[in-house]
Wavefront OBJ file of the C-alpha trace (Angstrom):
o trace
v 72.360 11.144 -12.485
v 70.318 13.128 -9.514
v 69.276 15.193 -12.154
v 65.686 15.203 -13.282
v 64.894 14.947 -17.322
v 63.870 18.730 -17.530
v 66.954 19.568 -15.760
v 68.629 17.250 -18.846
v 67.085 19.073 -21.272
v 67.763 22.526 -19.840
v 71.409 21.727 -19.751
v 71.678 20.084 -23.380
v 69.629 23.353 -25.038
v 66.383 21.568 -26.213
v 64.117 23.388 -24.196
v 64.103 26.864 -22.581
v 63.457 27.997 -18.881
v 60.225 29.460 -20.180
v 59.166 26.061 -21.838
v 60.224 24.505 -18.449
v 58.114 26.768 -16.353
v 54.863 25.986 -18.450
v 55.291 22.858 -18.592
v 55.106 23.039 -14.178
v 52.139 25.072 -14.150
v 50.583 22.941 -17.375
v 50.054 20.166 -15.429
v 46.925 21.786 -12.883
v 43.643 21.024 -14.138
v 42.581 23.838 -16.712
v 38.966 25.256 -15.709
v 35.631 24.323 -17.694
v 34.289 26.777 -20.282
v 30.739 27.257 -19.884
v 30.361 25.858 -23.329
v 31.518 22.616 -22.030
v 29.599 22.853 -18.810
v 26.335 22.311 -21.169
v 24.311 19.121 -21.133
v 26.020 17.312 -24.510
v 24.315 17.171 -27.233
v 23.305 13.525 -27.961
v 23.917 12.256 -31.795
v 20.892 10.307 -33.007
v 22.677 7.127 -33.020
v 23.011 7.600 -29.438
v 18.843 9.070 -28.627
v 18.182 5.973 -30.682
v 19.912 3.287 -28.407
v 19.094 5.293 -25.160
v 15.484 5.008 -26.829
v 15.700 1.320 -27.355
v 17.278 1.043 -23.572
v 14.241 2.415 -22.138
v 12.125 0.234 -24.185
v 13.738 -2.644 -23.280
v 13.754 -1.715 -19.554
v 9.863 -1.141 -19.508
v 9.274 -4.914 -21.265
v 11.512 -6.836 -18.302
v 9.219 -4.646 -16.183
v 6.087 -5.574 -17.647
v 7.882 -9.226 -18.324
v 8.799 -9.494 -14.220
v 5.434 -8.247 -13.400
v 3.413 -11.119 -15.762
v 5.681 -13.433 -14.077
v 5.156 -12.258 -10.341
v 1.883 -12.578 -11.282
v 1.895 -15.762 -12.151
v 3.749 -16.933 -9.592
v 1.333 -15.317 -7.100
v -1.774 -17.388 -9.005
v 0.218 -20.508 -8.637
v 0.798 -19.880 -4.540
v -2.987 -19.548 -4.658
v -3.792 -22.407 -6.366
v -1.713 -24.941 -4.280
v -2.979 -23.514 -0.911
v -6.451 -24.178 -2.247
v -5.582 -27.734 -3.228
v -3.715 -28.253 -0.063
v -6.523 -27.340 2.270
v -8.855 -29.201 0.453
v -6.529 -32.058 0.461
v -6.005 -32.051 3.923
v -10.053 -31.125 5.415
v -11.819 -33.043 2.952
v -14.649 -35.318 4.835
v -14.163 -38.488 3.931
v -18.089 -39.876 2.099
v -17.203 -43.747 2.225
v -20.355 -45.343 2.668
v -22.351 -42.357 0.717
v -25.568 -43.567 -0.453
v -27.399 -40.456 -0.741
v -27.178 -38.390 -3.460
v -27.182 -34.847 -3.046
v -28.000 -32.399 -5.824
v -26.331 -29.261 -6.219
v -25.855 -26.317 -8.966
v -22.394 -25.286 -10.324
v -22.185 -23.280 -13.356
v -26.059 -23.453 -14.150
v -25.929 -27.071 -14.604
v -27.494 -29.037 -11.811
v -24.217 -31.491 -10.280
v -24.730 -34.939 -8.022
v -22.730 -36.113 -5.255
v -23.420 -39.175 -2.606
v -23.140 -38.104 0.645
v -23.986 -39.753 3.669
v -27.190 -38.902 5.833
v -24.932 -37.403 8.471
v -23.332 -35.291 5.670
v -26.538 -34.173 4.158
v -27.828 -32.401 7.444
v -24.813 -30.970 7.409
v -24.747 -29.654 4.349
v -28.309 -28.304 4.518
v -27.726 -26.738 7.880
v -24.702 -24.774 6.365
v -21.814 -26.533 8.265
v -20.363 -28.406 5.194
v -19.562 -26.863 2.184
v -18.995 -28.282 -1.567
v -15.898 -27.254 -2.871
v -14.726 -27.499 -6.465
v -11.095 -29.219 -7.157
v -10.546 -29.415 -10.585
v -13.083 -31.648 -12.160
v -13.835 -33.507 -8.472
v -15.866 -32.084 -5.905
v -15.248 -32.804 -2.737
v -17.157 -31.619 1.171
v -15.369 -29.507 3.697
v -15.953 -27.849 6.609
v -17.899 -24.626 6.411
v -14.769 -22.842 8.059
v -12.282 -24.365 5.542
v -14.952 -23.191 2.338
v -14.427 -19.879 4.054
v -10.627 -19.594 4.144
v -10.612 -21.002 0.335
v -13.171 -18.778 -0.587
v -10.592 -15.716 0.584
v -7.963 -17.573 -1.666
v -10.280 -18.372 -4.522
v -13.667 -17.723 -4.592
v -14.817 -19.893 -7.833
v -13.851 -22.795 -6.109
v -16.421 -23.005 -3.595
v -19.534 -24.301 -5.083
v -22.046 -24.608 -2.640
v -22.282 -23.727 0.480
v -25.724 -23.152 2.583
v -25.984 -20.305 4.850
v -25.933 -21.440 8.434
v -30.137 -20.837 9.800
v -29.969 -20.000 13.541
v -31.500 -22.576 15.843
v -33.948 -20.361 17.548
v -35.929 -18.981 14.930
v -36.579 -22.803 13.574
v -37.453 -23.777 16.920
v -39.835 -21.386 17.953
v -41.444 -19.791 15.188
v -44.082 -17.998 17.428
v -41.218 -16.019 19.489
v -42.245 -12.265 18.703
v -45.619 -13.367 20.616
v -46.286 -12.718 24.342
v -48.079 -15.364 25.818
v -51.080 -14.053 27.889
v -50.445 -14.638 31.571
v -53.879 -16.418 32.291
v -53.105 -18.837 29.238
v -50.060 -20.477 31.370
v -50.773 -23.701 33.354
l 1 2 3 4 5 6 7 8 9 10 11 12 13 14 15 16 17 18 19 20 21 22 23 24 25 26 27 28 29 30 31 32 33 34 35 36 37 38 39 40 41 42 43 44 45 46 47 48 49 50 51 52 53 54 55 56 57 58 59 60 61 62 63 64 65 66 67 68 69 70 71 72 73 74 75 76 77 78 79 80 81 82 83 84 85 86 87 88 89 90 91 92 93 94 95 96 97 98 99 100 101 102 103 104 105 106 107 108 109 110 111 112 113 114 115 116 117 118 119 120 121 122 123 124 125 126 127 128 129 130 131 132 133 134 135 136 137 138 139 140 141 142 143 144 145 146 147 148 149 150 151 152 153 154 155 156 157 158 159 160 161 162 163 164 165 166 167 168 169 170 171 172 173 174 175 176 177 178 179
């Protein structure tokens, strides 16, 4: 029973020595043609659904871009509603009003006297939050207007304190007219 099954059939006559010895060397790996070493040609069936794979592939990139986009816009959107959330100055006791222009239509808000300086010297700002406005901090309109500019409504640009004060600066007073 040692005996291997070509060494059976050698011994009961159904194959030859010959048939034996190709059957040994039959079993290395036969070398390519260069007909077969050619790129395959495709059968349209197959262009088709490559076609329709590459089509598909470009739409879940466009798709994942739309939604990375979105995503993105909605990141935005709650940092602007958190900082105004958490800086808005609070206008209890607001008697004033003070009249400001969004979207060419002339808006009203009550602020308080203190508020009102502030506004017109530039250090609060009027931000927009949905349909409410509400007053920040002219440092906190600035970070929201990096986020999203259309949400800061109004916001005064900050005069220097010398040139209000001394409007006659750029003249030399004549030393005989000092006493």
């Amino acid at each position: 029973m040692g005996n291997s099954l070509q060494d059976q059939l050698l011994k009961a006559g159904l194959a030859s020595e010959e048939q034996a010895r190709k059957a040994k060397t039959g079993k290395a790996p036969k070398k390519r043609s260069k007909k077969d070493r050619r790129t395959p040609v495709l059968s349209d069936s197959a262009q088709a659904a490559r076609r329709t794979m590459a089509e598909k592939a470009e739409r879940d990139r466009a798709l994942n871009q739309k939604r990375a986009a979105e995503a993105e816009r909605n990141a935005l959107e709650a940092q602007v509603r958190q900082l105004i959330e958490q800086n808005r100055v609070s206008r209890d006791g607001a008697e004033i009003s003070y009249h400001f222009v969004d979207n060419a239509k002339v808006r009203k808000l009550f602020v308080t006297p203190a508020m009102q300086e502030k506004l017109s010297k530039g250090q609060l700002a009027i931000v927009r939050l949905g349909k409410q406005y509400d007053v920040v901090s002219a440092e906190v309109a600035e970070k929201i207007r990096a986020r999203d500019a259309s949400c800061v409504v109004a916001v005064q640009a900050p005069k220097t304190q010398a040139a209000e004060e001394d409007p006659y600066k750029d003249f030399p007073v004549p030393d005989d007219l000092i006493w």
